[in-house]
C-alpha positions as CSV (number, residue, x, y, z in Angstrom):
1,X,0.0,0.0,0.0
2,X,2.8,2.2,0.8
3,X,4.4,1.8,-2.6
4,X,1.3,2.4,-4.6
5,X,0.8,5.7,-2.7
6,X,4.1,6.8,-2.8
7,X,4.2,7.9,-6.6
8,X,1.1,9.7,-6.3
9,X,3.0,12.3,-3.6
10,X,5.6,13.0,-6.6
11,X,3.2,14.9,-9.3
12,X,1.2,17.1,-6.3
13,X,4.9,18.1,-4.9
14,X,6.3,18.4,-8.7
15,X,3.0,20.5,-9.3
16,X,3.5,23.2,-6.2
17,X,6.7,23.9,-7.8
18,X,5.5,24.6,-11.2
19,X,3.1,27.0,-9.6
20,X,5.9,28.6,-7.8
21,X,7.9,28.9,-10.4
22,X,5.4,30.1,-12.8
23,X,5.0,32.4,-10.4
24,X,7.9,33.4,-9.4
25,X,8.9,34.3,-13.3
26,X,5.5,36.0,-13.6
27,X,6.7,38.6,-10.8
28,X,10.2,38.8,-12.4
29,X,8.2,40.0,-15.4
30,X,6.1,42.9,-13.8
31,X,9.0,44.2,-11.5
32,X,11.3,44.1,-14.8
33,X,8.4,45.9,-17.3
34,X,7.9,47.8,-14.1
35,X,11.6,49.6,-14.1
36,X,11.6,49.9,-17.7
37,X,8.7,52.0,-18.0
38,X,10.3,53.7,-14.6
39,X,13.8,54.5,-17.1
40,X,11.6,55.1,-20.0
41,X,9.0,58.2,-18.5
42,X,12.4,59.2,-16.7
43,X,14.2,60.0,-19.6
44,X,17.3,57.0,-19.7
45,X,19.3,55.2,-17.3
46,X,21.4,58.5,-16.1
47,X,19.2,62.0,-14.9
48,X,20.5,65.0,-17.1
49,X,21.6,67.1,-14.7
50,X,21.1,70.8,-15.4
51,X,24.0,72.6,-16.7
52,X,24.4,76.1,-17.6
53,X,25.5,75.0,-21.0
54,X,21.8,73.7,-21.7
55,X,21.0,77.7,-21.3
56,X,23.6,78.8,-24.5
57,X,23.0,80.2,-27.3
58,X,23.5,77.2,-30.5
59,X,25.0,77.4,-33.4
60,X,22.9,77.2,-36.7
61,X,24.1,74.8,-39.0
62,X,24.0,76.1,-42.6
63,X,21.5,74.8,-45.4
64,X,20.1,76.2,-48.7
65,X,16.8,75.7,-47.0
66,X,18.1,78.0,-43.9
67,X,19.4,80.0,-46.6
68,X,16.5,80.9,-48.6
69,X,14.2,81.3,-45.5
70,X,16.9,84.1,-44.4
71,X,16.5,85.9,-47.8
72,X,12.7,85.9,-47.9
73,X,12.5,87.5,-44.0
74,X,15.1,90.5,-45.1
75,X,11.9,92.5,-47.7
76,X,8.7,92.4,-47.4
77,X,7.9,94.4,-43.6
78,X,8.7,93.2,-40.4
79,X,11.2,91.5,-38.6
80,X,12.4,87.9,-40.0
81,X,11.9,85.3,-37.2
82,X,14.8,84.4,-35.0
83,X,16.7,81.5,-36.4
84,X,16.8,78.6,-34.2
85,X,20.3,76.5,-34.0
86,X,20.6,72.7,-33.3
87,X,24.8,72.6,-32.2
88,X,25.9,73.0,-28.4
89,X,29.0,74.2,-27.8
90,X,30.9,74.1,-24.4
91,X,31.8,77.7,-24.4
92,X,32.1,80.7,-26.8
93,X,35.7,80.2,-27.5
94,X,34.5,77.5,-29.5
95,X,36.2,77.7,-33.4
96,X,32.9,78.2,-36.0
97,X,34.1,76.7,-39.4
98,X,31.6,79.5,-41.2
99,X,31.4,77.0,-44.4
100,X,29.0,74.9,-41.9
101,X,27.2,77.5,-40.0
102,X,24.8,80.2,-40.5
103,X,25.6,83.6,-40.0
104,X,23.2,86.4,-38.9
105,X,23.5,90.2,-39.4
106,X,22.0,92.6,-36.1
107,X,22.5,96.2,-36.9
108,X,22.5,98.7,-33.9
109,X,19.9,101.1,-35.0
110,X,21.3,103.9,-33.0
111,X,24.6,105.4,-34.6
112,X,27.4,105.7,-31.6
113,X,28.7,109.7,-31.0
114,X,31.8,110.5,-28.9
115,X,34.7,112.8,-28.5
116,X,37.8,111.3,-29.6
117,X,40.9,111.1,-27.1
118,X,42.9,114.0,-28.2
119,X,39.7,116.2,-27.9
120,X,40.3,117.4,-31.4
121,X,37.0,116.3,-32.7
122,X,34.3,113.4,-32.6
123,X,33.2,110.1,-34.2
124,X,30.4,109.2,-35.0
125,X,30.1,105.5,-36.1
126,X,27.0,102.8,-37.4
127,X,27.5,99.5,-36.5
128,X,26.1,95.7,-37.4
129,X,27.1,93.0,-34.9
130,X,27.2,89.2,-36.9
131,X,26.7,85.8,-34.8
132,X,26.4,82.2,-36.0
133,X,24.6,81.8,-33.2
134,X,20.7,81.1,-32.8
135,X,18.2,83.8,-31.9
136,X,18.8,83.3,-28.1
137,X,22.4,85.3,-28.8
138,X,20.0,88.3,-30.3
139,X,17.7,88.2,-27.5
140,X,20.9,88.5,-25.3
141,X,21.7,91.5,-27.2
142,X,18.4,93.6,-27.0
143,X,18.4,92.8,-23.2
144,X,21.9,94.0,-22.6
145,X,21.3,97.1,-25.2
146,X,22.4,100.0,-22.8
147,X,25.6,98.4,-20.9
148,X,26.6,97.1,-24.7
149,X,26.3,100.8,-25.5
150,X,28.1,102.2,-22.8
151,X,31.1,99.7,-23.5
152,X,31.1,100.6,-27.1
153,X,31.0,104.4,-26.4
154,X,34.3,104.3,-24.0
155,X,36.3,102.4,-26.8
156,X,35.3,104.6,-29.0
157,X,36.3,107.6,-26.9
158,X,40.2,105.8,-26.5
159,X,40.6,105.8,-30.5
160,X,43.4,108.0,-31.6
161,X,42.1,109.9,-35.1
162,X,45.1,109.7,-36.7
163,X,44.8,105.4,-36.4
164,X,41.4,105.6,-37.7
165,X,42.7,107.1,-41.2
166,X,43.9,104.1,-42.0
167,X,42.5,100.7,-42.9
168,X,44.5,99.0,-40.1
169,X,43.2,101.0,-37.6
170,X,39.7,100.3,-38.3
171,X,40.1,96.8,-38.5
172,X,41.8,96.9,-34.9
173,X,38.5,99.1,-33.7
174,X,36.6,96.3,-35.1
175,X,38.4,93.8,-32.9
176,X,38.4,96.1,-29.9
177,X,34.5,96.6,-30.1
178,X,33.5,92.7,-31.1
179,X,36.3,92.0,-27.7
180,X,34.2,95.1,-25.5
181,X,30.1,93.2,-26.9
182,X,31.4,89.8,-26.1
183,X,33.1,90.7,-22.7
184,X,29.4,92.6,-21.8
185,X,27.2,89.5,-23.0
186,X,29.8,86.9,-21.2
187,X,29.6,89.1,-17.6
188,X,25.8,89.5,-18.2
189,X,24.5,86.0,-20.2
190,X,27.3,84.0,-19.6
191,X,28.1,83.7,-23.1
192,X,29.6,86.3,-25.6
193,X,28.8,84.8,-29.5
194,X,30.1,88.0,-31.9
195,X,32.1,86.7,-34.3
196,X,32.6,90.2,-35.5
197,X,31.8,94.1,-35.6
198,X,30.9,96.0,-39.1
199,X,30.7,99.4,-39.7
200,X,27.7,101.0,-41.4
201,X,29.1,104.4,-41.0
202,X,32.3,106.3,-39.4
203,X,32.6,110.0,-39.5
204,X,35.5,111.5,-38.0
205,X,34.9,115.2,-37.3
């Protein structure tokens, strides 16, 4: 009798541990779909930390559809929309190849006036301010508008006329202005961006 009931104790034993099993790989399943969808509404494996890069202006990455879009805001009435880049860079000192990035124009409507250094007479100078930077570097700009003034106005006060007759001297004034913008925007944004300074006008009175 024993021995006939003996293998009937083996399936019942053999079956609790199929139902533990199944299970126990059951709850595997729902803790593992769990913590995916967990990484997956979280954004990845690793948190992005906020940095103050994420806050930088981008660079805009040249196309001919870019391009034409630039060419159709310039007639026509009001002001193009602000061009939006796609390339973080760590800092401003970053090198721009300008064969792969867009540039953008910003003219300073207001003409600069000052007395020059040797009090012999004044200058009297138009200037447009190019980026390849997005529109957040313009919006920088416009918010910044009166100490970017104020720095361009004293440079232009330490110019010596005599340096300004000649082609080399204007090309250093248009270093020392884009140095003066970018050393405003970097003290006040965080981030300079002028690739360079053009003149529109220079009178020397």
């Amino acid at each position: 009798m024993s021995k006939d009931k003996a293998p009937e104790a083996a399936p019942k034993k053999g079956g609790k541990m199929k139902k533990l099993l199944v299970v126990g790989v059951g709850g595997t399943a729902l803790i593992g779909a769990g913590a995916g969808a967990g990484i997956y509404l979280g954004g990845g494996l690793g948190e992005h930390k906020a940095t103050p890069q994420d806050n930088y202006p981008k660079l805009v990455v040249r196309s001919e559809k870019e391009e034409a879009a630039s060419g159709e805001g310039g007639e026509g009435g009001g002001a193009p929309a602000l061009k939006v880049g796609t390339v973080s860079v760590p800092n401003d000192h970053y090198k721009v190849d300008p064969r792969k990035y867009e540039i953008t124009y910003y003219p300073i409507e207001q003409p600069f006036t000052t007395n020059l250094a040797d009090g012999s007479g004044f200058l009297q100078v138009g200037i447009s301010l190019s980026t390849y930077y997005d529109g957040k570097l313009i919006t920088n700009i416009k918010r910044q508008e009166v100490p970017i003034r104020s720095a361009v106005l004293m440079t232009l006060a330490e110019q010596d006329p005599a340096l300004l007759s000649t082609s080399q001297g204007k090309q250093r004034l248009q270093r020392q202005l884009t140095n003066a913008i970018n050393q405003v925007l970097r003290d006040k944004e965080g981030f300079g961006g002028i690739d360079n300074v053009y003149f529109t006008s220079l009178v020397i009175q």
